[in-house]
C-alpha positions in Angstrom: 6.7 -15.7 -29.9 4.4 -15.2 -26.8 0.7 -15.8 -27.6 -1.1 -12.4 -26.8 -4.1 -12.9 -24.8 -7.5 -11.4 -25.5 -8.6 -9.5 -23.3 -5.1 -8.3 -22.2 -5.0 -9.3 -18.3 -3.5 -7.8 -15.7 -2.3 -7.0 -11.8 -2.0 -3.6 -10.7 -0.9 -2.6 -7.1 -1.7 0.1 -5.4 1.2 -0.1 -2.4 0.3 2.4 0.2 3.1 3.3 3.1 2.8 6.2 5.7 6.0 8.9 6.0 5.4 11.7 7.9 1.8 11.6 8.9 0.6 11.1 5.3 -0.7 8.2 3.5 1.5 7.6 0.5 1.1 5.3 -2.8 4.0 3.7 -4.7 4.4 4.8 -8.4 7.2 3.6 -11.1 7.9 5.7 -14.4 6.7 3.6 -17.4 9.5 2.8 -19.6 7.6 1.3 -22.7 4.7 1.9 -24.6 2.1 2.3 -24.2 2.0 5.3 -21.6 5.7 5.4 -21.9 7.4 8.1 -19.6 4.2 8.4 -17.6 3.5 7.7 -14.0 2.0 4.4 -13.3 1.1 1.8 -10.5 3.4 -1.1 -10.5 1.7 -3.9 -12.5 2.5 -7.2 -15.0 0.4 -9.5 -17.2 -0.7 -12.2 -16.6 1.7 -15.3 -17.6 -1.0 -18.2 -17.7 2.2 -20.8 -18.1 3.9 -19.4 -15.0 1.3 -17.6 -12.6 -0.9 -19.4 -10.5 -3.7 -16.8 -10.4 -3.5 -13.1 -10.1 -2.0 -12.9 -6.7 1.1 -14.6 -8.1 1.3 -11.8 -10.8 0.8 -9.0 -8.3 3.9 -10.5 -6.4 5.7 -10.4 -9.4 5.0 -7.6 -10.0 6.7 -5.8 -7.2 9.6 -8.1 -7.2 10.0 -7.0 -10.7 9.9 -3.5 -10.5 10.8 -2.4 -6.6 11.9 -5.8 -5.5 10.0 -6.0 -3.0 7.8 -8.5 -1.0 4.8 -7.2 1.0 3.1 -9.3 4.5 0.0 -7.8 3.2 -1.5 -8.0 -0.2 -5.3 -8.2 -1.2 -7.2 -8.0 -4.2 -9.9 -5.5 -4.1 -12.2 -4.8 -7.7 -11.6 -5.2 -11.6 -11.2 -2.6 -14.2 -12.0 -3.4 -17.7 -13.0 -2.0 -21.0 -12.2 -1.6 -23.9 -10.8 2.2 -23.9 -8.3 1.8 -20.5 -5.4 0.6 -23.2 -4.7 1.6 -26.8 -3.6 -2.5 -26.9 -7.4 -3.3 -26.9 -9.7 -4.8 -24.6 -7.8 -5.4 -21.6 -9.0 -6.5 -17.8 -7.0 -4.9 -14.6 -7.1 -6.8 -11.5 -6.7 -3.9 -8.9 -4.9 -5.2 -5.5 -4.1 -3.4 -2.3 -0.9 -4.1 -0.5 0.7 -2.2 2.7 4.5 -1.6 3.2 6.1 -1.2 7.2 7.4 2.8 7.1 11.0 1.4 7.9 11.1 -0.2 4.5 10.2 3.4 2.8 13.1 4.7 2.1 15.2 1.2 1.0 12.4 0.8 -1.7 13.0 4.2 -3.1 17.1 3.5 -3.4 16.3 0.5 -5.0 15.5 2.5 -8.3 15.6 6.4 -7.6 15.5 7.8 -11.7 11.7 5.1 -11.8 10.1 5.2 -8.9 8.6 8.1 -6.3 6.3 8.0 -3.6 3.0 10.4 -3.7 0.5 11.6 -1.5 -2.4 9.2 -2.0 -4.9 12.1 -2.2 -3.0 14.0 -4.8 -0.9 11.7 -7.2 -0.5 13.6 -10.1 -2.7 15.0 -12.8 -1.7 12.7 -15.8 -0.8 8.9 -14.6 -1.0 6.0 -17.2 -4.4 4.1 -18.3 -6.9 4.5 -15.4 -4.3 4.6 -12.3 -5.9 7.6 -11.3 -9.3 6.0 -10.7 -7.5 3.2 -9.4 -5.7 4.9 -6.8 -8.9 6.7 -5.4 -10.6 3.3 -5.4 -8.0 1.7 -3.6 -7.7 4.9 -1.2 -11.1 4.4 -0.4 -11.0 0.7 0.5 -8.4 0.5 2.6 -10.0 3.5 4.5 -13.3 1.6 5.0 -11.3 -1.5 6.1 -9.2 -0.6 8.9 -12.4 0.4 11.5 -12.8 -3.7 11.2 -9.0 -4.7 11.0 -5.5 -4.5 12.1 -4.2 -3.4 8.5 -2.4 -0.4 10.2 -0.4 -2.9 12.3 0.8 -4.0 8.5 2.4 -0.5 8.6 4.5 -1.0 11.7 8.0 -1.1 12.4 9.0 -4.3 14.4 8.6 -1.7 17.6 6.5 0.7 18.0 4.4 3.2 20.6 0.6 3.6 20.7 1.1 6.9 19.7 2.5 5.7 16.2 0.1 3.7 15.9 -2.7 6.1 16.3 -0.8 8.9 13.7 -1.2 6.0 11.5 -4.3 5.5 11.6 -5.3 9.1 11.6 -3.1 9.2 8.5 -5.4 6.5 6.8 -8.5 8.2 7.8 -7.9 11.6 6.9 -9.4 12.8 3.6 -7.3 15.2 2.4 -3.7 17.3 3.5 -6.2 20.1 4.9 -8.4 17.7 6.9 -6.4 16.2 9.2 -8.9 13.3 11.1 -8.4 12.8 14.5 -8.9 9.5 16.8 -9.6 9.8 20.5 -6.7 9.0 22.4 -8.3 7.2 25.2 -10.9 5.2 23.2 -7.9 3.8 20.9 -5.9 3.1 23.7 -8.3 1.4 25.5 -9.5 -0.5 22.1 -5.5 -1.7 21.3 -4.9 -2.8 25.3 -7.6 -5.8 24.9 -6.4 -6.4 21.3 -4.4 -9.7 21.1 -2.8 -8.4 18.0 -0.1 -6.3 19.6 2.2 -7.1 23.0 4.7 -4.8 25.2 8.2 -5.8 24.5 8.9 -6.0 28.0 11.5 -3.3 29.2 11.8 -1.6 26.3 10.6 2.2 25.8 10.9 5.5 23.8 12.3 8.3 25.2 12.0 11.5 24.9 10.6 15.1 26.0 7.4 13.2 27.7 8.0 10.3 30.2 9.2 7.3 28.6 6.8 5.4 26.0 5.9 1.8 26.1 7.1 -0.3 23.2 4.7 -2.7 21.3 5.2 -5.5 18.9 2.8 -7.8 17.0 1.5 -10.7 18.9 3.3 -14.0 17.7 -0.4 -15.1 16.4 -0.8 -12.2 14.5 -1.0 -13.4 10.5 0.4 -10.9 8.1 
């Protein structure tokens, strides 16, 4: 029998990807009760005999339920009380984590009856426990965050075009579907060419019905 902790601890992710311009959070149907049949950020409890700290349960976390492992995860604020779960008190560790677009659609096959990706400024009316609040937290953070940090580059396909890269961005700092925010071409070029996070691919570059596009890849430095 395993020994129920008190408060109940756990990792929640809030797993954000861009498709088609839009910012987009990961969430899985609930199979179980509590919550059962409603839509939920991936999450796990803590095992104290098996997880190192709360990073290692996020991890599991998506392994176990999308089976998936992310170059970018960070834990970003607690939620805790004792009305977020009928269980009793109970202590979410909320954590951020950013999926390459590429990877989208693989993620969704893995489990298509379970799981569905959602706009992250409208993911439903009625999601389990406090994901809701969760998910706005999150959204929030990682908006503040990326005028400091590469985290859009966590987003990226191995090759990409400034252009992308920009959309991205612009699809992280918009507010809402109606708002669409809008970065200045020529100050985020010139901000990415003396970046030493990215590098052309030398040679390589998109084509299409505007002359052809140089490729960038992450600089070999670049930590994920």
């Amino acid at each position: 029998m395993v020994r129920q902790l008190y408060p109940l601890v756990s990792a929640d992710v809030a797993l954000f990807s861009v498709t088609d311009d839009r910012l987009q959070v990961l969430l899985v149907r609930r199979e179980q009760e509590p919550a059962a049949g409603l839509w939920a950020l991936p999450g796990a409890i803590l095992q104290p005999q098996g997880d190192a700290d709360l990073e290692v349960t996020a991890r599991r976390a998506l392994r176990e339920k999308i089976s998936v492992e992310v170059p970018y995860l960070a834990q970003l604020r607690t939620f805790a009380g004792a009305a977020r779960d009928p269980r009793g008190w109970s202590l979410s560790v909320l954590h951020c984590a950013l999926l390459p677009r590429d990877q989208v659609q693989a993620v969704v096959r893995s489990s298509v009856d379970r799981v569905q990706w959602c706009d992250a400024d409208a993911p439903g009316e009625r999601l389990a426990f406090d994901h809701a609040q969760q998910i706005l937290w999150a959204r929030t953070a990682l908006r503040q965050r990326i005028q400091d940090h590469a985290l859009p580059l966590h987003l990226m396909p191995e090759r990409f075009t400034l252009t992308q890269l920009q959309r991205v961005c612009e699809a992280i700092l918009s507010p809402g579907p109606a708002q669409r925010f809008r970065l200045d071409k020529g100050a985020f070029r010139r901000r990415f060419a003396k970046s030493p996070d990215i590098v052309e691919v030398p040679g390589a570059f998109e084509h299409g019905a505007q002359r052809p596009a140089q490729l960038f890849q992450v600089a070999p430095g670049f930590r994920f």
